[in-house]
NUMARLO-76863 format. One record per residue (C-alpha): residue number from 1; residue in three letters; chain; x, y, z. Coordinates in Angstrom, 3 decimals. Example, Ala and Ser with C-alpha at 12.3 -4.5 7.8 and 13.67 -1.06 7.14 Angstrom:
1;ALA;A;12.300;-4.500;7.800 $
2;SER;A;13.670;-1.060;7.140 $
! end
This chain:
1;UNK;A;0.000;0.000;0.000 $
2;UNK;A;1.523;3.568;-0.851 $
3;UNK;A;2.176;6.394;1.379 $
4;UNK;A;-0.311;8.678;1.567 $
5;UNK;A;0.106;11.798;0.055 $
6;UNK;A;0.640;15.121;2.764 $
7;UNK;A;-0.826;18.230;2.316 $
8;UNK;A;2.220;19.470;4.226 $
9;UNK;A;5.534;17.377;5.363 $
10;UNK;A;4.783;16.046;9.182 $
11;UNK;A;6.253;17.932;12.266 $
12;UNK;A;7.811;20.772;10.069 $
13;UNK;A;5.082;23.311;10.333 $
14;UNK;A;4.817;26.131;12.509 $
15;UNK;A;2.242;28.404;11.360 $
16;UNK;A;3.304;29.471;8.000 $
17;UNK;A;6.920;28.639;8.698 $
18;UNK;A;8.752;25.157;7.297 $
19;UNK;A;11.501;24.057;9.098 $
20;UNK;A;12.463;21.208;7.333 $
21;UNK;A;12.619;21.558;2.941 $
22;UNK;A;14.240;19.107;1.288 $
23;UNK;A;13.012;19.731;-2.810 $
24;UNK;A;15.998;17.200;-3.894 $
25;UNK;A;14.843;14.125;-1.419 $
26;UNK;A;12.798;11.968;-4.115 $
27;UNK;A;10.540;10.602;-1.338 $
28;UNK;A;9.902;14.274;0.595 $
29;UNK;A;8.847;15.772;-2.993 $
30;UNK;A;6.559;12.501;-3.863 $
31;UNK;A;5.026;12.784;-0.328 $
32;UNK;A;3.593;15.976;0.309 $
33;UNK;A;6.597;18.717;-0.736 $
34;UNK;A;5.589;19.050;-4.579 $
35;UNK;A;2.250;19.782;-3.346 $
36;UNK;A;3.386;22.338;-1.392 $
37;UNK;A;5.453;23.703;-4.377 $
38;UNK;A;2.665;23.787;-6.856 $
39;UNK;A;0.425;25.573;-4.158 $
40;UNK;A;3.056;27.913;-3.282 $
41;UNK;A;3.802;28.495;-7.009 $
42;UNK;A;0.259;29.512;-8.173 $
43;UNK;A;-0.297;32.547;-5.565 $
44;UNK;A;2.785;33.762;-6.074 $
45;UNK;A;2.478;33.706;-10.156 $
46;UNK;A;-1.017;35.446;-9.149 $
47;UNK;A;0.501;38.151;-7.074 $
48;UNK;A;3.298;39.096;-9.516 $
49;UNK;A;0.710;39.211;-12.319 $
50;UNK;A;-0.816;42.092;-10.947 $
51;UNK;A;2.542;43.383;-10.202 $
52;UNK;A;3.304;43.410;-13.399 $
53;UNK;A;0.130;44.983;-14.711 $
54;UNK;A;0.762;47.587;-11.873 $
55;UNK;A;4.125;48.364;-12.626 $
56;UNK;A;4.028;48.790;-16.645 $
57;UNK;A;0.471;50.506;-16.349 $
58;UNK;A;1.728;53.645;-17.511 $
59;UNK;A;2.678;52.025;-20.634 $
60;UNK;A;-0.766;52.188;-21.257 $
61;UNK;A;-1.768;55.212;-19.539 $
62;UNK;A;0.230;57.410;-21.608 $
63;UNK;A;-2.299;56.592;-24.852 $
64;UNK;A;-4.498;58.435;-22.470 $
65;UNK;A;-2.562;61.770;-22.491 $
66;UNK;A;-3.832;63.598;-25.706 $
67;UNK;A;-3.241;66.930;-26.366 $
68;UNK;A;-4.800;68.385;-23.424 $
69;UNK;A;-2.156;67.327;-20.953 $
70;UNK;A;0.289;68.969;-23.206 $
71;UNK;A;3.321;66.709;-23.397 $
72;UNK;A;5.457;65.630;-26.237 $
73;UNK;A;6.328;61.745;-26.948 $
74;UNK;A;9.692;62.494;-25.458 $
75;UNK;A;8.117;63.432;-21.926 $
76;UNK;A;5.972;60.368;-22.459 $
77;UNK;A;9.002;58.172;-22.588 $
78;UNK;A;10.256;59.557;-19.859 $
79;UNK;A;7.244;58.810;-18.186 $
80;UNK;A;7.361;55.240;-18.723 $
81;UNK;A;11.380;55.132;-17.673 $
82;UNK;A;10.684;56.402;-14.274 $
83;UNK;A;8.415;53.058;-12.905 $
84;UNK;A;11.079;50.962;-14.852 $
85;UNK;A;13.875;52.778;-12.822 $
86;UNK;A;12.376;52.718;-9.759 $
87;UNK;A;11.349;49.056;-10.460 $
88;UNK;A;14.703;47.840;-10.958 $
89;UNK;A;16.152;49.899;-8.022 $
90;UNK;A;13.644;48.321;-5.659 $
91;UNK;A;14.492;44.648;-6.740 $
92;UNK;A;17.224;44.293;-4.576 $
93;UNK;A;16.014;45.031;-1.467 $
94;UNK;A;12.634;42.760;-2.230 $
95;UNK;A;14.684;40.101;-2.957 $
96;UNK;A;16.456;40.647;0.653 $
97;UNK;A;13.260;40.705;1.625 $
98;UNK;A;12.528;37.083;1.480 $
99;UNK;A;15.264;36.263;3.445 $
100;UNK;A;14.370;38.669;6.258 $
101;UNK;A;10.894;38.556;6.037 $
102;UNK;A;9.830;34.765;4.908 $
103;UNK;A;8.263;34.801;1.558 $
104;UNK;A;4.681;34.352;2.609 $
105;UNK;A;4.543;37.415;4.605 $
106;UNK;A;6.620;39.625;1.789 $
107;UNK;A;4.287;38.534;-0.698 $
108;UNK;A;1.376;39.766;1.657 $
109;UNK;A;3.669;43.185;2.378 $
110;UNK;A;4.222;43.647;-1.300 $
111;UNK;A;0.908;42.882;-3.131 $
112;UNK;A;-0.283;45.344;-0.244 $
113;UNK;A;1.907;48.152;-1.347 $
114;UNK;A;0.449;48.194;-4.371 $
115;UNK;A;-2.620;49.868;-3.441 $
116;UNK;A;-1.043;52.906;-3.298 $
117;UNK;A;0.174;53.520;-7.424 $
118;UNK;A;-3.418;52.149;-8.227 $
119;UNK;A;-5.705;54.083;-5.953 $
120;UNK;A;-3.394;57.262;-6.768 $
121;UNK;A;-3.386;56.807;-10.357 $
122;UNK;A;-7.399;56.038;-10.060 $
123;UNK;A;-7.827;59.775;-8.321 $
124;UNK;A;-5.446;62.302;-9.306 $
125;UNK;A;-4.814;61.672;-13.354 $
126;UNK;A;-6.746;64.659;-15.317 $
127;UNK;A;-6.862;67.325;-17.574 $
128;UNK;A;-4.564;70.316;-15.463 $
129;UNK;A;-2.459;68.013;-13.314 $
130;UNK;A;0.990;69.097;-13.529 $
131;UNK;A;4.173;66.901;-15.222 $
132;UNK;A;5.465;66.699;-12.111 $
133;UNK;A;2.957;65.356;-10.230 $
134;UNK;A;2.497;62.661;-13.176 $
135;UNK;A;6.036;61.412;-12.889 $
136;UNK;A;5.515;60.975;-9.055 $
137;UNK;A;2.666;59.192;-10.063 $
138;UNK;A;5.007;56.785;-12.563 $
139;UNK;A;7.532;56.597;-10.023 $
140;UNK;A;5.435;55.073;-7.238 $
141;UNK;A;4.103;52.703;-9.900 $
142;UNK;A;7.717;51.086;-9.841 $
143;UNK;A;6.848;49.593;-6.508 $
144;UNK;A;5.464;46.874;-8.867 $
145;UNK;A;8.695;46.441;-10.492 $
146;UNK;A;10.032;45.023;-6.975 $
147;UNK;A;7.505;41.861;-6.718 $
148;UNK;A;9.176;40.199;-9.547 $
149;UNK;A;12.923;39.399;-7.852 $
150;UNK;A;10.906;38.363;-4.190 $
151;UNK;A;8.423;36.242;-5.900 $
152;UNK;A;11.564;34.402;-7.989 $
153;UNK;A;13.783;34.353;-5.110 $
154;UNK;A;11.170;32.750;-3.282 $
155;UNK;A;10.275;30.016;-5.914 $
156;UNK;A;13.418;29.149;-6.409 $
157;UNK;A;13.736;27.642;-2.561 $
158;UNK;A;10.916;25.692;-3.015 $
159;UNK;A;11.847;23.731;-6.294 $
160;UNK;A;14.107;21.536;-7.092 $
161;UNK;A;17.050;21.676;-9.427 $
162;UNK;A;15.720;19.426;-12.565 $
163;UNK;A;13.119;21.877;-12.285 $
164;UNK;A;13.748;25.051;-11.708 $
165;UNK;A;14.147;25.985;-15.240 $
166;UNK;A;10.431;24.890;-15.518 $
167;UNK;A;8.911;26.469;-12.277 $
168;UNK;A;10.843;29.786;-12.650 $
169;UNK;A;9.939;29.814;-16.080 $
170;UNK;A;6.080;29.277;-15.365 $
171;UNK;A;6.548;32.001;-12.683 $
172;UNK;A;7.958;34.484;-14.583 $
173;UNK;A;5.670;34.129;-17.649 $
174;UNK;A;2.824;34.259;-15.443 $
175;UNK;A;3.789;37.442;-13.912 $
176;UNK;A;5.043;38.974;-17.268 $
177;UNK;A;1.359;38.249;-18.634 $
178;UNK;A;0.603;41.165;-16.715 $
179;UNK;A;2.266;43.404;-19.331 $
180;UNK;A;-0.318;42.161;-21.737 $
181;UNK;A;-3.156;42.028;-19.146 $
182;UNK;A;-3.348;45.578;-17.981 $
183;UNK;A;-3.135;46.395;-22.113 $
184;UNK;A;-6.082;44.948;-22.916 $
185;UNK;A;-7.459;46.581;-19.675 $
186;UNK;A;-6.417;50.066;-21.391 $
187;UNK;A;-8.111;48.598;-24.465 $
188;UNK;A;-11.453;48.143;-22.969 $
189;UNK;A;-11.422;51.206;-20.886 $
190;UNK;A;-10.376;53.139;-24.526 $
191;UNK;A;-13.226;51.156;-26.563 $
192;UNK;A;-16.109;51.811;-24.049 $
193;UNK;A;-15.089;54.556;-21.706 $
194;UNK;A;-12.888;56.606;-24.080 $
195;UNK;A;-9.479;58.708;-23.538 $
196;UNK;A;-10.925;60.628;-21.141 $
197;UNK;A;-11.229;57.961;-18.147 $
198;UNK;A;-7.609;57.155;-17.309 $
199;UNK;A;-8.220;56.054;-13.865 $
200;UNK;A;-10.559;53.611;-14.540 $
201;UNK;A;-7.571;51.507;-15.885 $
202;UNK;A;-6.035;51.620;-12.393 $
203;UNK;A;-9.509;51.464;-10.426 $
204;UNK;A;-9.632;47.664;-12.134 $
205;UNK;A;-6.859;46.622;-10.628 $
206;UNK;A;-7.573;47.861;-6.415 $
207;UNK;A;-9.773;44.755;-6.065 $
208;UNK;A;-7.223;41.958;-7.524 $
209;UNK;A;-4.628;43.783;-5.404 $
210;UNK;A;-6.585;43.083;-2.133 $
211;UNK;A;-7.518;38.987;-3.373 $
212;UNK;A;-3.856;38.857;-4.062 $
213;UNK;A;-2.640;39.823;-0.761 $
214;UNK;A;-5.073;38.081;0.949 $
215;UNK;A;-4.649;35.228;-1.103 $
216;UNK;A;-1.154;34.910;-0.118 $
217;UNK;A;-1.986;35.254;4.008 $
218;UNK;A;-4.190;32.471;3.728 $
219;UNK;A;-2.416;29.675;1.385 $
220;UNK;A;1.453;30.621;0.907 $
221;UNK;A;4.374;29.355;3.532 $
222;UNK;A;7.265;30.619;4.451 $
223;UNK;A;10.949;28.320;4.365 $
224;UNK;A;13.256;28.983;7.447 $
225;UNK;A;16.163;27.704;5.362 $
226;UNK;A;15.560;30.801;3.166 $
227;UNK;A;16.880;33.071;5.973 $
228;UNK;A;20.473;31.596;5.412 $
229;UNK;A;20.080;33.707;2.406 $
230;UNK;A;20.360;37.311;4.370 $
231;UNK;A;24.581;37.711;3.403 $
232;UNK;A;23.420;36.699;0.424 $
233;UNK;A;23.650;39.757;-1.583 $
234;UNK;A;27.393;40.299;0.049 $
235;UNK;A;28.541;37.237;-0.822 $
236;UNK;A;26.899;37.726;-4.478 $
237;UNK;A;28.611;40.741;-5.399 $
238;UNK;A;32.025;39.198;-5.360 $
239;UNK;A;30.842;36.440;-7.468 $
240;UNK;A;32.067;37.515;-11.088 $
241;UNK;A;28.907;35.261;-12.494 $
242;UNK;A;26.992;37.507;-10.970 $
243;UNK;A;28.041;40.392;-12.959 $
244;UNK;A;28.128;38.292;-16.732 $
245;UNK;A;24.409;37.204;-16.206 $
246;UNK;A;23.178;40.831;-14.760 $
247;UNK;A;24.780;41.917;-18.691 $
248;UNK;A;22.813;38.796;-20.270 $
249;UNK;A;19.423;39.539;-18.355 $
250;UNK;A;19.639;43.150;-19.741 $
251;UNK;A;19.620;41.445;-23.144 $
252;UNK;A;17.014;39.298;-22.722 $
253;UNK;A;14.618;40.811;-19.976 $
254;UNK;A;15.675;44.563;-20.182 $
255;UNK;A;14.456;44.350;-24.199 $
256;UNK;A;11.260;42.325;-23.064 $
257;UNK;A;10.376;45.119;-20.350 $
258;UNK;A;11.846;47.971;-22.360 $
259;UNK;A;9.724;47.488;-24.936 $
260;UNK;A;6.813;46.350;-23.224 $
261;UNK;A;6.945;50.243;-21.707 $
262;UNK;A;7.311;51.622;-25.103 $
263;UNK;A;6.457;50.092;-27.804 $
264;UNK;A;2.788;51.341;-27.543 $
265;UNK;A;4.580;55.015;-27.923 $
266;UNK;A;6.794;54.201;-30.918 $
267;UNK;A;4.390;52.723;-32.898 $
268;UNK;A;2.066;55.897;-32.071 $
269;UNK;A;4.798;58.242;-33.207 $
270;UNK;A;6.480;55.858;-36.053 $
271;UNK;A;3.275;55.840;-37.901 $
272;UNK;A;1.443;58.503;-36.665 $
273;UNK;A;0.033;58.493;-40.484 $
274;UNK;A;-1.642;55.242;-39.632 $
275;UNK;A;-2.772;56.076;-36.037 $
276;UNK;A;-5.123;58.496;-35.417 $
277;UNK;A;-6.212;57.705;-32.343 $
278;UNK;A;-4.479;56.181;-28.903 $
279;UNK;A;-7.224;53.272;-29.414 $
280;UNK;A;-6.119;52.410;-32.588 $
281;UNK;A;-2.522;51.784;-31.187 $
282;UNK;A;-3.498;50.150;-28.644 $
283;UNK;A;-5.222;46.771;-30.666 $
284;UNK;A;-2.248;45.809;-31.572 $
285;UNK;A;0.377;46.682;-28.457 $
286;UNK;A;-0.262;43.942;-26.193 $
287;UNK;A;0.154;41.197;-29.025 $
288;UNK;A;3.942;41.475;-28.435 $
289;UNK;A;4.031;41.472;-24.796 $
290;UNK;A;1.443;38.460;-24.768 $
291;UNK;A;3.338;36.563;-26.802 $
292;UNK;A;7.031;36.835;-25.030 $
293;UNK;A;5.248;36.336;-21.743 $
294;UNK;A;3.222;32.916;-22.554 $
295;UNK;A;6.983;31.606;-24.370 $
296;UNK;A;8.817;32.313;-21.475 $
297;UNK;A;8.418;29.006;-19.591 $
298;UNK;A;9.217;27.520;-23.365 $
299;UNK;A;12.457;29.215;-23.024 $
300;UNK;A;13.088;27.829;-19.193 $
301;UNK;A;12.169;23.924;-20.457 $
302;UNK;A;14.059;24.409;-23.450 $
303;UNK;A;17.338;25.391;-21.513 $
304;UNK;A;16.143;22.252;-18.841 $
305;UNK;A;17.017;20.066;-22.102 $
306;UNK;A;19.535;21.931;-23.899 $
307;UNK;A;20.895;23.782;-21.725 $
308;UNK;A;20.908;27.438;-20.453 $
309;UNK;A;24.067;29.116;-22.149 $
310;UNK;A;23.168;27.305;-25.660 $
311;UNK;A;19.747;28.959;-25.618 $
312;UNK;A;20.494;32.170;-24.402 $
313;UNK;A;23.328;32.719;-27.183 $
314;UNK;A;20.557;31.553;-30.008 $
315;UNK;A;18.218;33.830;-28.071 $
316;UNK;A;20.829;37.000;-28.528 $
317;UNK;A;21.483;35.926;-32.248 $
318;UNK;A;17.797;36.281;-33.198 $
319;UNK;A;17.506;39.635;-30.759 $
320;UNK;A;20.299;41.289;-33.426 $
321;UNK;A;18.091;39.787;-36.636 $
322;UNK;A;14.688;41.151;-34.418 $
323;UNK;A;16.093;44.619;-34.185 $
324;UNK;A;17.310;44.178;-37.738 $
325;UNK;A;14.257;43.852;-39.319 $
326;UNK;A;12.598;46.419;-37.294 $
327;UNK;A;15.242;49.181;-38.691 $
328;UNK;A;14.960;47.773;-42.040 $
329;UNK;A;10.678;48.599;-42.004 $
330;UNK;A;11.067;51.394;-40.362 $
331;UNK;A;13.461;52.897;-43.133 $
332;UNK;A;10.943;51.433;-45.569 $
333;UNK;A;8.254;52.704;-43.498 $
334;UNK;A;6.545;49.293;-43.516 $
335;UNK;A;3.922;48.848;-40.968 $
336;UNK;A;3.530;44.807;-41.330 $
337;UNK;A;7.213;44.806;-40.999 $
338;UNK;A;7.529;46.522;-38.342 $
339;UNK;A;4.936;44.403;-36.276 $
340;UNK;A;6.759;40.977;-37.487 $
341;UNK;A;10.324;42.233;-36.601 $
342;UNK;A;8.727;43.673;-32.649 $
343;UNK;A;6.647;40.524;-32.367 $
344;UNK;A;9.948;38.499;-32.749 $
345;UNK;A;11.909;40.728;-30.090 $
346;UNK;A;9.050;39.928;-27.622 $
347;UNK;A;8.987;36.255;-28.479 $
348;UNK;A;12.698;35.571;-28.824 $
349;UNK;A;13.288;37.883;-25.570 $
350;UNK;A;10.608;35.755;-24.083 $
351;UNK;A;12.427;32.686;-24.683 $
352;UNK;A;16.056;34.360;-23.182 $
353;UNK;A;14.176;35.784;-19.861 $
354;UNK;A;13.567;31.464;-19.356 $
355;UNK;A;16.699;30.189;-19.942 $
356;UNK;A;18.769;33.380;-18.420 $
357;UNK;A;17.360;32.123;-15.102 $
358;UNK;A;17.746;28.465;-15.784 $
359;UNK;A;21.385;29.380;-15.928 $
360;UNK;A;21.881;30.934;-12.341 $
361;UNK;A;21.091;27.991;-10.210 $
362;UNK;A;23.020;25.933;-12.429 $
363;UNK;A;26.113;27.444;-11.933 $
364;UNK;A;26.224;27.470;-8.939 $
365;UNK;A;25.118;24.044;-8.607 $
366;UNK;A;27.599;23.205;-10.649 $
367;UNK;A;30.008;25.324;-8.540 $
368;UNK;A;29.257;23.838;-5.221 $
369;UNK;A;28.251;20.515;-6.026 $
370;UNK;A;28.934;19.206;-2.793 $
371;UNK;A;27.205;22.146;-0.546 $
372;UNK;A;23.281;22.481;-2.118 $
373;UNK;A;22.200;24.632;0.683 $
374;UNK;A;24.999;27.384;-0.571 $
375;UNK;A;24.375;27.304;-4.092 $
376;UNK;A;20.633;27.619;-3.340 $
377;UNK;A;21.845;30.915;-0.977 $
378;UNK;A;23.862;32.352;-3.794 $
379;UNK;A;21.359;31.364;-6.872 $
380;UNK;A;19.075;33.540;-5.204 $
381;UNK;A;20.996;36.582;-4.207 $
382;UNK;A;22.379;36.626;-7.804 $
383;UNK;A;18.960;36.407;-9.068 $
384;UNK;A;17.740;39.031;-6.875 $
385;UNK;A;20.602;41.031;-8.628 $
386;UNK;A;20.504;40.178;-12.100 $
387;UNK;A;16.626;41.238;-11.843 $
388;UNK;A;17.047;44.538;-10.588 $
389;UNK;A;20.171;45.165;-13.002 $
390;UNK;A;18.451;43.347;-16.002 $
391;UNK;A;15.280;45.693;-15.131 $
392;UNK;A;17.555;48.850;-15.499 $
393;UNK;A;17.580;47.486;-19.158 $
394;UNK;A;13.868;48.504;-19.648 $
395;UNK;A;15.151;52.008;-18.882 $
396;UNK;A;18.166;52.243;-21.119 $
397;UNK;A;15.722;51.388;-24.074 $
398;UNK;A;13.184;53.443;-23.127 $
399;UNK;A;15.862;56.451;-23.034 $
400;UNK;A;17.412;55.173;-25.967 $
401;UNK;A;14.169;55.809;-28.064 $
402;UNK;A;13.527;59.274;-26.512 $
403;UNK;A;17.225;60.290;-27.337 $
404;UNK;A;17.006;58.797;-30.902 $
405;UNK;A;13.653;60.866;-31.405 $
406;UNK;A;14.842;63.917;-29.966 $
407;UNK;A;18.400;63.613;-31.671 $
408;UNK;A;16.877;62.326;-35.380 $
409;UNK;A;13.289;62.497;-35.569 $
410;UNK;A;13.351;58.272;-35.739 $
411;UNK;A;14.301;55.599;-33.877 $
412;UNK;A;16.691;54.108;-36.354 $
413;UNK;A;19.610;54.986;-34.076 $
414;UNK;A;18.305;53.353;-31.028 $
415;UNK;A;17.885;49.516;-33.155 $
416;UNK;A;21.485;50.312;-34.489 $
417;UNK;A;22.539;50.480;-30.670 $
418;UNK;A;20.235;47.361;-29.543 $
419;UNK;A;21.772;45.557;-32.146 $
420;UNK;A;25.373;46.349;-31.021 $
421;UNK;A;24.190;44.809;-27.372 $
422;UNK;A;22.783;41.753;-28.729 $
423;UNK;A;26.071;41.120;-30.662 $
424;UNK;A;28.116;41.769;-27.089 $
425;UNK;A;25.593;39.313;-25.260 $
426;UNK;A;26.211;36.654;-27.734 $
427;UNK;A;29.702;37.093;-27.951 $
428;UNK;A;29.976;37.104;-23.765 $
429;UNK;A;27.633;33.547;-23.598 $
430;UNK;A;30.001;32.191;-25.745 $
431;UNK;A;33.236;33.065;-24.530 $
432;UNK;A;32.615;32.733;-20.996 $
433;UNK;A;29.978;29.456;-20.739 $
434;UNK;A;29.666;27.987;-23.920 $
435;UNK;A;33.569;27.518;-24.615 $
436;UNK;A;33.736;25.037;-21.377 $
437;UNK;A;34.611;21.603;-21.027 $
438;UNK;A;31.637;19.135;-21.549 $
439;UNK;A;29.424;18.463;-18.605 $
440;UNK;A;30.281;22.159;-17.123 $
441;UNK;A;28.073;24.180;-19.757 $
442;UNK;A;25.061;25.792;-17.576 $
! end
């Protein structure tokens, strides 16, 4: 007769708090700890969903601005770089968080916090409000930016290695469906309310906030052996690894966010001949986003079975021919172009964001193959810090467009320079990861 299944592993409960996690032990997963996973793994995709959709909302709501508010496209993208900034600023200290908090009770903390960007934005965004007072507005939006580095840092405890590409995959994509999600809101809110209703796009999202939070309190755990992680970040930083993959999740990531923010804008100003309305836009901006966010755990199972650094440096070789065709319609001025050669920058970016993080925990499993408790400590600190710096990425392309449009009317020069990254990222998986001996290749 077979075990019976636990809800939760015997004797190593104490509230929310699990003393004992042991994700490799065959028998502990089978009996009670994938459960426990899966559970764990579904509230916290939930919360960082509306994280996302929180933090890139003024993606959408700068279709809302029209002529009234009296800002040019290059305040608008400026507008959208501040939540990315403050986003990837905030990342590190959420994913310290975990550590000192427990990840149950941060994910309650932070899904709470993001009442205030959405009740704000609900209230104060109108005809007359000043440009400052918008870009605190944006800025306390990039409290949403934070949720995504806890909620991985905290999945990646629970799960384990043969896995983890998988489960951080799932997590991630999840939350980066958010990016789509609160565009369609904007659509909706456009097609029946109008331009003139900007906080309604916000005021949709106050009620998910509160089930999210709450959701969390009643069904998510916390892992003692996640507090080993609070020297985490020290010991990180002096981890050259840490610094390569914070460059390759500015690649892959920074693009996917960067243009999540801003594409909405560029096409608006690109083809302003086609456009004539923010609603127009806006039917076709959250194809992209939708698409790179449901590949991403495609891009974490793929490097589970092929391994990390060999999809990430396919992943930066279709990036350069992404951005390629995207310069090549715009200098034709070629609107079905244009759409193919952004849809395949959210797609292949979508597929890099996956196996980017696949690649942490493997090398460092691979580095301490003897000590699993330490390269679980340092996984997470490093991807704690690769989020926050590959975040900043979403900022340097969202300046990159507003200095290309300021500087030459276009954005040609701003795909010239994403292409010169794409070539560097490919050219830095290759020499440091891909060139190793067989059986060391994250």
């Amino acid at each position: 007769m077979s075990a019976p299944t636990l809800e939760r592993p015997a004797l190593t409960v104490r509230g929310h708090w699990i003393d004992d996690w042991r994700p490799e032990d065959p028998e502990f997963w089978a009996n009670g700890g994938a459960a426990i996973a899966r559970r764990n793994l579904a509230y916290s995709i939930f919360a960082e969903h509306i994280g996302f959709s929180v933090w890139t909302m003024w993606s959408v709501l700068v279709l809302f601005l029209g002529p009234e508010y009296g800002i040019d496209p290059a305040g608008k993208f400026l507008l959208t770089a501040v939540p990315a900034l403050v986003g990837s600023v905030l990342r590190i200290p959420y994913t310290f968080a975990v550590a000192r908090f427990g990840g149950r009770n941060w994910t309650i903390i932070s899904a709470a916090l993001l009442l205030v960007p959405a009740v704000l934005a609900a209230f104060l965004i109108e005809p007359g409000v000043s440009y400052g007072t918008l870009l605190a507005l944006a800025a306390v939006a990039g409290v949403g930016g934070g949720n995504f580095a806890s909620s991985m840092a905290n999945i990646n405890y629970f799960y384990p290695d043969r896995l983890k590409g998988w489960a951080l995959g799932i997590n991630a994509g999840g939350g980066n469906l958010g990016v789509a999600a609160v565009q369609l809101v904007g659509l909706v809110v456009l097609f029946v309310f109008g331009a003139g209703h900007p906080g309604i796009v916000a005021g949709v999202y106050i009620p998910l906030i509160v089930v999210a939070a709450v959701g969390a309190a009643l069904s998510m755990d916390n892992l003692t052996q996640a507090r080993a992680a609070r020297r985490g970040m020290r010991d990180a930083a002096r981890e050259p690894h840490t610094w390569i993959m914070s460059l390759l999740y500015i690649g892959t990531f920074g693009s996917f966010i960067g243009f999540g923010f801003a594409f909405g804008q560029v096409l608006q100003v690109q083809f302003r001949d086609v456009f004539s309305t923010p609603a127009e836009a806006a039917y076709l901006t959250f194809l992209g986003p939708l698409l790179g966010s449901l590949v991403r755990p495609v891009g974490g199972a793929l490097a589970d079975r092929l391994g990390g650094a060999r999809v990430t440096a396919w992943t930066f070789a279709a990036l350069a021919a992404g951005a390629g065709i995207v310069l090549l319609a715009s200098r034709q001025h070629s609107l079905s172009l244009y759409l193919a050669g952004f849809v395949t920058l959210f797609v292949v970016s979508g597929i890099g964001n996956g196996s980017t993080y696949k690649m942490i925990p493997r090398i460092f499993a691979l580095k301490h193959p003897e000590h699993e408790q330490e390269a679980r400590r340092l996984s997470g600190a490093v991807i704690g810090i690769a989020g926050a710096i590959g975040a900043f990425g979403g900022v340097l392309v969202n300046l990159a467009f507003r200095q290309s449009f300021l500087e030459y009317g276009s954005a040609d020069a701003a795909y010239l320079a994403f292409i010169a990254f794409y070539a560097v990222g490919l050219l830095v998986t290759w020499a440091v990861y891909l060139r190793r001996p067989a059986g060391t290749v994250p």
